[in-house]
N, C-alpha and C positions, 0 to 999 in steps of 0.2 A: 579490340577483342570481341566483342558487342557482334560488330560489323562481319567479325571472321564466323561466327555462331551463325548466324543471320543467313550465312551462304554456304553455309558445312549440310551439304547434301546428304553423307553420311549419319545423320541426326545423332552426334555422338556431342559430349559437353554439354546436353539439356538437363535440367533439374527434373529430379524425379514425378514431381507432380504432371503427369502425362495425361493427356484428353481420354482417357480410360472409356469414358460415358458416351462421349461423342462416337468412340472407336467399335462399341456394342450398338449405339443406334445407327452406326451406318452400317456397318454388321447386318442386324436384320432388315434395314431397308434394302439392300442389295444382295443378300443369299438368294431369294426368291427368285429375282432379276437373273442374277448370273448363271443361277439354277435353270431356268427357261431358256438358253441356251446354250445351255451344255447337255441338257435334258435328251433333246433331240441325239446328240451326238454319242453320248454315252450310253442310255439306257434305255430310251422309251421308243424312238424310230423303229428301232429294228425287230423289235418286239411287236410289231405291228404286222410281220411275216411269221408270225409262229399263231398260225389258226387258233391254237390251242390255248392260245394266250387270252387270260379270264381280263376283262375290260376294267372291273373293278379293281383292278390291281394300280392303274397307270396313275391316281389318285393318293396311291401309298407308296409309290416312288419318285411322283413329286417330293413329297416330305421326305423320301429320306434323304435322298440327294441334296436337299432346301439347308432338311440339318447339316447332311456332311460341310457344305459350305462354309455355315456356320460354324460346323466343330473347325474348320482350315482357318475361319477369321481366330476364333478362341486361342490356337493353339498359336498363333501369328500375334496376337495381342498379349499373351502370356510371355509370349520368349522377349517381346520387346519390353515389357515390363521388369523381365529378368534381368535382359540385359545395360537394363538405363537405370540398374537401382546405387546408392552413392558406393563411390570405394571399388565398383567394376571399374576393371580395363575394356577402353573404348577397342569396339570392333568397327572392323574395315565395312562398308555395302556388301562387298562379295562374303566375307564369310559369315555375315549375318543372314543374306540370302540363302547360301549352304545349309545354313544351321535351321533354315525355316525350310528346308527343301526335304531334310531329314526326319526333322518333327512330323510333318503330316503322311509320313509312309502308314506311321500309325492307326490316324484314323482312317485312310485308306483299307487299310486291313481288317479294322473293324466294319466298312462299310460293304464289304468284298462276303465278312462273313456272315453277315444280314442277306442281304441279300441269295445267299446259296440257300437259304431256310422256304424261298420263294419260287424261285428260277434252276430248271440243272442247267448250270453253266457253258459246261462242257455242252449239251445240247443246242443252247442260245447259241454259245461261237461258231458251233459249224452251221448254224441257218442263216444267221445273221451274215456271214462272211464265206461263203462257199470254198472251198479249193484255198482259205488261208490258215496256216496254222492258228492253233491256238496262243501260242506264244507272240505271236506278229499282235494279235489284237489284243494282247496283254499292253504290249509297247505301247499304242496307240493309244490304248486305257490311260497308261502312267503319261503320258505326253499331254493327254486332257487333263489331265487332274497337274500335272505342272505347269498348267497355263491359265490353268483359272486358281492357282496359288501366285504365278507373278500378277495376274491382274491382281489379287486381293492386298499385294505386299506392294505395288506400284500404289493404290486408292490408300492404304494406310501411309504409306509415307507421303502423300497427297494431302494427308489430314493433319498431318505430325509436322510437317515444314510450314503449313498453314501459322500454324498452332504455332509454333516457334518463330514465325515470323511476326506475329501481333505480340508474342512476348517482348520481341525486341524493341519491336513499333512502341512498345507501352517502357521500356525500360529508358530507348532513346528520348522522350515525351517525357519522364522523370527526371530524368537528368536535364534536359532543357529546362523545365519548370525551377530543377532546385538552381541553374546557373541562374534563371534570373532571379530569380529571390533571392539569390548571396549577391549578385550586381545590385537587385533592388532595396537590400536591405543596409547595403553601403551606402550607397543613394543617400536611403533617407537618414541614416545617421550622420552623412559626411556634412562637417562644418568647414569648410573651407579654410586652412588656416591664413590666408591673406585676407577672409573678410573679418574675423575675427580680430586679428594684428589690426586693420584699417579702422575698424568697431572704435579699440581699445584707442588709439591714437586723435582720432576722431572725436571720443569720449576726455578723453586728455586735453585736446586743443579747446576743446566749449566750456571747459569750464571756469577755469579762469578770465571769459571773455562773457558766457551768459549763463548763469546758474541754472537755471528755469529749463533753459534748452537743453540744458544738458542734463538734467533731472529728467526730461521729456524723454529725451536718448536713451539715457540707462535705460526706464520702464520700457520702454521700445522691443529695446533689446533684449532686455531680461523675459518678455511675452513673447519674440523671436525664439529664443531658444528653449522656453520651454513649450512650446509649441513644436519646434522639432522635436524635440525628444518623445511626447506623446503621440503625435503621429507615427515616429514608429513602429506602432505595434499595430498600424490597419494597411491595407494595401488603397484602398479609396476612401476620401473625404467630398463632404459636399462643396459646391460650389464655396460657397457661401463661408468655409473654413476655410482655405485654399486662400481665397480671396483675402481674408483676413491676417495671415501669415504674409501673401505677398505683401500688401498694403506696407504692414510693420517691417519689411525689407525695406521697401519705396521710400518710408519716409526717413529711414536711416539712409538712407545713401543722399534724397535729398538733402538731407541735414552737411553730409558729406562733402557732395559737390557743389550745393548752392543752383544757381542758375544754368549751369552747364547740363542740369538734367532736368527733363519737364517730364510727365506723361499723366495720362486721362485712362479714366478707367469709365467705360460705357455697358454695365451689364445692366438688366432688365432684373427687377427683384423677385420675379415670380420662379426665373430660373436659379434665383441663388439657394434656394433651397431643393428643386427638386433634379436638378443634376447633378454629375459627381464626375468629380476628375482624377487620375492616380494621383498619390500625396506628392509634394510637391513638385507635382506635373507645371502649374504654374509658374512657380519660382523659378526653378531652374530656366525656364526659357527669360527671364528677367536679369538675372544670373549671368549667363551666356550674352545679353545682348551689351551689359553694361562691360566684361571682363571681355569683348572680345573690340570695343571701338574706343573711340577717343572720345574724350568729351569735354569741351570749351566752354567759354562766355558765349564765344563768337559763334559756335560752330556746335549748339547742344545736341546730346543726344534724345530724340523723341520716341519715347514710348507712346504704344495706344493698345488698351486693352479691350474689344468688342466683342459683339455675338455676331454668327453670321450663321443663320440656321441656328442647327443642332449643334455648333461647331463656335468654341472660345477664338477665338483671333487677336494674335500676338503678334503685333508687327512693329519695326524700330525702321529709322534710317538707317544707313548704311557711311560708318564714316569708321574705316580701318586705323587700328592702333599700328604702328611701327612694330612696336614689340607688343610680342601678347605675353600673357600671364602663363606658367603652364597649366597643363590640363591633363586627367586622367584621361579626358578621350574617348568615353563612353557616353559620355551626358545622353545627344539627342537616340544614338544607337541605340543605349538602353533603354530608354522611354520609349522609342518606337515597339519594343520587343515587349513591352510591358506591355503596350498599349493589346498587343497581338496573342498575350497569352489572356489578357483578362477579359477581353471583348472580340477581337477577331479584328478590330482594326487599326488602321497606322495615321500616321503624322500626314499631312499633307505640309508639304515645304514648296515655297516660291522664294525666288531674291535674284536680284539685279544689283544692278552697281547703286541703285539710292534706296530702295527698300528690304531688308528680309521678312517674311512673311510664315509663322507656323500655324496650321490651323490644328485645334485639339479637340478632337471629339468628346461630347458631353456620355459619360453614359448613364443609364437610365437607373441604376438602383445601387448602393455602397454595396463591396466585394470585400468579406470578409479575410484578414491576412493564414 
């Protein structure tokens, strides 16, 4: 619907609040203009063959002409204001043109009887135009003055699709923003229900075999998830949080697999504070590397977590599971989207058959949700 507005030439389905302001200052920037050449055509050339014709005058037909223009924007800005107010029945271009073709006879008429207080008429059209009637230069008159009303209704709908086009720009832009925020905000509340079940069973098997450790696990855990939960409510955390949340991942899944998973984590402490990553931007790619390969005694999976620049560095081997777990499918798509609404930039991804590689751009200041 958005899309069909966006290219409705007819400028019908727009909300009342109409460029009113912008329509009056382009109004007076271009009466002037359009006056200066119709000027010639209509009033002041010809004028120019009547000796009698006082020089001080051609100064007071600038203006009036400047204003008639002006009254033709007026009465053009008026009817479109009439006709876009809520609960109208939308008009077609053509009968809205009609309807604006009709309105300015008016000020024509007024402009017709100004002007007679000035000039005899009657005497102008026979010098001006020898051997034509008067009626012919009537035509001609109403032909100019219809042509610099389509110029003025061409430049207002010029302004008016402008205008309606950045609305949509900005409405499309809203709606992008609120899709990722309901993807981002699933994100950060989704708990996985397989790591939880894995958590709880995991938490089951250690206890009866090492109290301690599994006293470690619970705390783990229970700093795991209320760590999600208050994340959240921000769109960025610092380094240095991020890192803290994945860590209490790592060592539960270590706990988990035992030897079958190793990984290093390599950040520099200056950066753990003064960068920031989307909430759990890290996790998730830790997430994704464990639920998407296998992982043996024989054959572990390695994580390594680095800096490389400005840029976090998340890289695993590559050792495919047979079956995968399912997946909502959105993981990296949304993060990259996230990355692109909050800072402007994306994921850099490498992989081959033995490495995958995400690089994450740090940014520079926390981004309020």
């Amino acid at each position: 619907m958005i899309e069909k507005e966006a290219h409705d030439l007819n400028l019908q389905g727009m909300e009342p609040n109409l460029p009113v302001k912008k329509l009056f200052r382009l109004a007076l920037l271009t009466s002037p203009i359009i006056g200066l050449f119709a000027i010639g055509t209509v009033s002041i050339v010809p004028y120019f063959f009547l000796k009698s014709f006082p020089l001080a005058l051609i100064g007071l037909f600038i203006i009036i002409i400047t204003c008639f223009i002006f009254l033709i924007w007026s009465v053009n800005i008026g009817l479109t204001i009439r006709m876009n107010k809520p609960g109208r029945k939308p008009l077609s271009k053509f009968s809205r043109y009609l309807r604006s073709y009709a309105c300015v006879i008016v000020p024509i008429v007024i402009v017709r009887v100004i002007a007679s207080q000035f000039v005899d008429e009657r005497n102008y059209l026979n010098l001006a135009a020898p051997g034509k009637t008067i009626y012919f230069m009537y035509v001609m008159r109403f032909c100019i003055v219809v042509s610099i009303n389509t110029i003025i209704l061409v430049l207002q709908d010029l302004v008016l699709i402008r205008e309606n086009k950045a609305v949509v720009e900005l409405e499309n832009a809203q709606l992008r923003i609120k899709n990722v925020e309901a993807l981002n905000q699933q994100l950060k509340q989704q708990i996985h229900p397989h790591f939880l079940f894995n958590s709880l069973n995991t938490l089951k098997a250690l206890i009866p075999r090492d109290a301690d450790k599994a006293g470690n696990y619970l705390v783990k855990l229970s700093d795991y998830l209320r760590t999600s939960i208050s994340l959240g409510k921000v769109n960025t955390v610092s380094l240095q949080e991020e890192l803290k949340l994945s860590t209490d991942y790592l060592d539960m899944q270590k706990m988990r697999f035992g030897e079958a998973l190793s990984f290093r984590i390599d950040l520099p402490e200056e950066k753990l504070q003064t960068g920031f990553l989307p909430v759990l931007a890290l996790q998730l790619l830790l997430e994704n590397a464990i639920k998407h390969n296998a992982l043996t005694v024989e054959h572990p999976l390695q994580i390594t977590v680095s800096l490389s620049g400005d840029r976090v560095r998340v890289s695993n081997n590559v050792q495919p599971k047979k079956t995968t777990e399912s997946s909502l499918g959105f993981g990296l798509a949304n993060l990259n989207e996230r990355y692109r609404m909050l800072s402007g930039q994306e994921l850099e991804i490498t992989s081959d058959n033995s490495a995958f590689v995400v690089f994450l751009p740090l940014l520079p200041h926390s981004i309020a949700a």
